[in-house]
C-alpha positions in Angstrom: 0.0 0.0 0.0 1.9 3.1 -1.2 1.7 5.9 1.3 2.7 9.5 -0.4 2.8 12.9 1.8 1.8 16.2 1.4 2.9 19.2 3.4 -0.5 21.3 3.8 -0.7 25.0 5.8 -1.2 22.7 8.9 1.1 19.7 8.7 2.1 16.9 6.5 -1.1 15.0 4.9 0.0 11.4 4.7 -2.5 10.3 1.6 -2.6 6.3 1.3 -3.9 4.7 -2.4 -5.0 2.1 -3.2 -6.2 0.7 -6.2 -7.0 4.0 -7.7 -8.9 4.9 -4.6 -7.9 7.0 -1.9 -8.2 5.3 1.2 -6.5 7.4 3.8 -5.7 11.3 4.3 -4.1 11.8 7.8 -1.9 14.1 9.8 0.8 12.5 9.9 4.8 13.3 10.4 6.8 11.7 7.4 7.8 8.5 7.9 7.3 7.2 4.8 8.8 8.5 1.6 7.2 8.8 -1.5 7.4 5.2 -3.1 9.2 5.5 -6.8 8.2 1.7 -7.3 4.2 2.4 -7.4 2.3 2.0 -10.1 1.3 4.6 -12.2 -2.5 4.7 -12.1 -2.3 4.8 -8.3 0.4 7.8 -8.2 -2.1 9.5 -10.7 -4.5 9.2 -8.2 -2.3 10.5 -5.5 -1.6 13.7 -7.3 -5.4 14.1 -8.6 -5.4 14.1 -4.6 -2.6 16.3 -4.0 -4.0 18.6 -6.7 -7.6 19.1 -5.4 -5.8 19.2 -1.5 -3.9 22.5 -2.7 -7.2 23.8 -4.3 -8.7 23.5 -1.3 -6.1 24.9 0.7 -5.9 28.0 -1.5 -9.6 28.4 -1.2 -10.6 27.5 -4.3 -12.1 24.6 -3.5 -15.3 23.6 -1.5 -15.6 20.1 -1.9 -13.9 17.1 -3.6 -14.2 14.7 -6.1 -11.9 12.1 -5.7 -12.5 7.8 -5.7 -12.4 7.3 -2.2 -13.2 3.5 -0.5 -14.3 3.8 2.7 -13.0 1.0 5.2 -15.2 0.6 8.0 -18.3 -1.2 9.5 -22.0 -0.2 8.1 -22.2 2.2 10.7 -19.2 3.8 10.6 -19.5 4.1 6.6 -23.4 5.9 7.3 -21.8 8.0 9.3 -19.4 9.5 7.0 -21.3 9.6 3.6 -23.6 12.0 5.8 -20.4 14.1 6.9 -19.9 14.5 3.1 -24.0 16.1 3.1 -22.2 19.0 5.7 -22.0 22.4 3.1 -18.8 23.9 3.1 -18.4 27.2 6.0 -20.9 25.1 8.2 -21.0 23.0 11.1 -23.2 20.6 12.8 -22.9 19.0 16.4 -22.8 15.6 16.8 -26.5 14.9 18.4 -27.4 16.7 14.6 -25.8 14.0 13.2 -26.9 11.2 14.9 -30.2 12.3 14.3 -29.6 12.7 10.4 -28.7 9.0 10.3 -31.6 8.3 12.0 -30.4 7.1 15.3 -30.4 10.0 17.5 -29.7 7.8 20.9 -26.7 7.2 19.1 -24.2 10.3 19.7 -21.1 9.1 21.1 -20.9 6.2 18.9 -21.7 8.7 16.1 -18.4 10.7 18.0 -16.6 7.9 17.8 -17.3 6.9 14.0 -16.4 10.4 13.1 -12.6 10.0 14.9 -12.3 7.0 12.9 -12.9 9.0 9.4 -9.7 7.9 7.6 -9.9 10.3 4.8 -9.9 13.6 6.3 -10.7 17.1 5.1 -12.1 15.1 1.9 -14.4 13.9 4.1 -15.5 16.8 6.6 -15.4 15.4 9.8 -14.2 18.6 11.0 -17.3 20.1 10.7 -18.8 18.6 13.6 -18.8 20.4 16.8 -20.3 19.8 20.4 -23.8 20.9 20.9 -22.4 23.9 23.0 -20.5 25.3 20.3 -17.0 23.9 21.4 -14.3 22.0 19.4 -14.5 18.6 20.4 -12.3 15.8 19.5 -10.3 16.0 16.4 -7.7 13.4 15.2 -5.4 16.3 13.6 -5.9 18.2 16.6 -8.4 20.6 17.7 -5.8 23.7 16.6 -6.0 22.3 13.0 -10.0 21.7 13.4 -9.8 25.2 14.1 -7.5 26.2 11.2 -9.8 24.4 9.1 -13.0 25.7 10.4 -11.5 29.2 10.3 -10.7 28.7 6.6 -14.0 27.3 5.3 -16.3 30.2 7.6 -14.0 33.0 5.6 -14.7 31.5 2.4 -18.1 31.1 2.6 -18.3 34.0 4.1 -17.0 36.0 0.9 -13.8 36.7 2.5 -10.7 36.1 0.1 -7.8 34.3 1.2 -4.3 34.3 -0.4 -2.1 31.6 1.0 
C-alpha cells in the first residue's frame, strides 16, 4: 500500500492509495517517503489528490471529487457519507448528526465513527462540533480543526484568502 505525503498549511497529509482509490488522508509526520516503485495509475491518483488538497487549501475549492473506499463497519461508513451532506463554511454538532442518520440515541458512537474517518478534510469530519459550540475531538488536533473551520467560515463567508 503506497503511502505518499503532502505538506499542507497545517502539517504533512499522509495520503494512502489504493487501487486507484484514496483510502487514507491523515496528519501525519513523514515517515514514509514517496514510493518510486508504485504503479502509475495509483500515483495519478495520489496527485489528482494532491491537486484538489492544494485547491482546497488555497480556497478554491469547496468540496472534492476524488474515488475514495471507505474501510469501516456499516455504521461507521453511514456516518461518513452524511459528513460529506455537511455544506462547506458550516458546522453541525454531533446529536445533529446522529439524528440525520436516523439514530439519534446514538451520539457518542456517532463521536466515535467520526474520529475513525480515515480520509480527512475530503471527508469533513471537521465540521462537527459539540452541541455547546465547542471544538470537540479531532484526530489532527483541535488547533487544526480550528485552522480548518477558520478557513471554510472565511470563504463562505465572501472573504478572500491568499495563502
Amino acid at each position: 500500500m503506497p503511502f505518499f505525503n503532502m505538506d499542507s498549511p497545517i502539517g504533512n497529509l499522509q495520503i494512502q492509495v489504493e487501487n486507484q482509490k484514496v483510502t487514507e488522508v491523515e496528519f501525519r509526520p513523514k515517515k514514509h517517503k514517496t514510493p518510486s516503485n508504485c504503479n502509475t495509475a495509483d500515483r495519478e491518483i495520489f496527485e489528482l489528490c494532491q491537486q484538489q488538497l492544494i485547491e482546497y487549501f488555497n480556497g478554491k475549492r469547496t468540496s472534492f471529487d476524488l474515488p475514495v473506499e471507505l474501510r469501516g463497519t456499516e455504521f461507521q461508513k453511514s456516518v461518513w457519507k452524511q459528513l460529506e451532506k455537511i455544506p462547506f463554511g458550516k458546522t453541525i454538532s454531533y446529536k445533529e448528526l446522529a439524528i440525520q442518520i436516523g439514530n439519534p440515541l446514538s451520539v457518542r458512537a456517532v463521536g466515535a465513527a467520526n474520529g475513525k474517518n480515515p480520509v480527512s478534510i475530503i471527508i469533513p469530519c471537521h465540521r462537527v462540533i459539540g452541541s455547546n459550540g465547542s471544538l470537540t475531538g479531532y484526530g489532527g488536533g483541535i488547533e487544526r480543526k480550528e485552522w480548518l473551520l477558520e478557513h471554510e467560515q472565511k470563504l463562505a463567508s465572501g472573504v478572500n484568502l491568499l495563502f
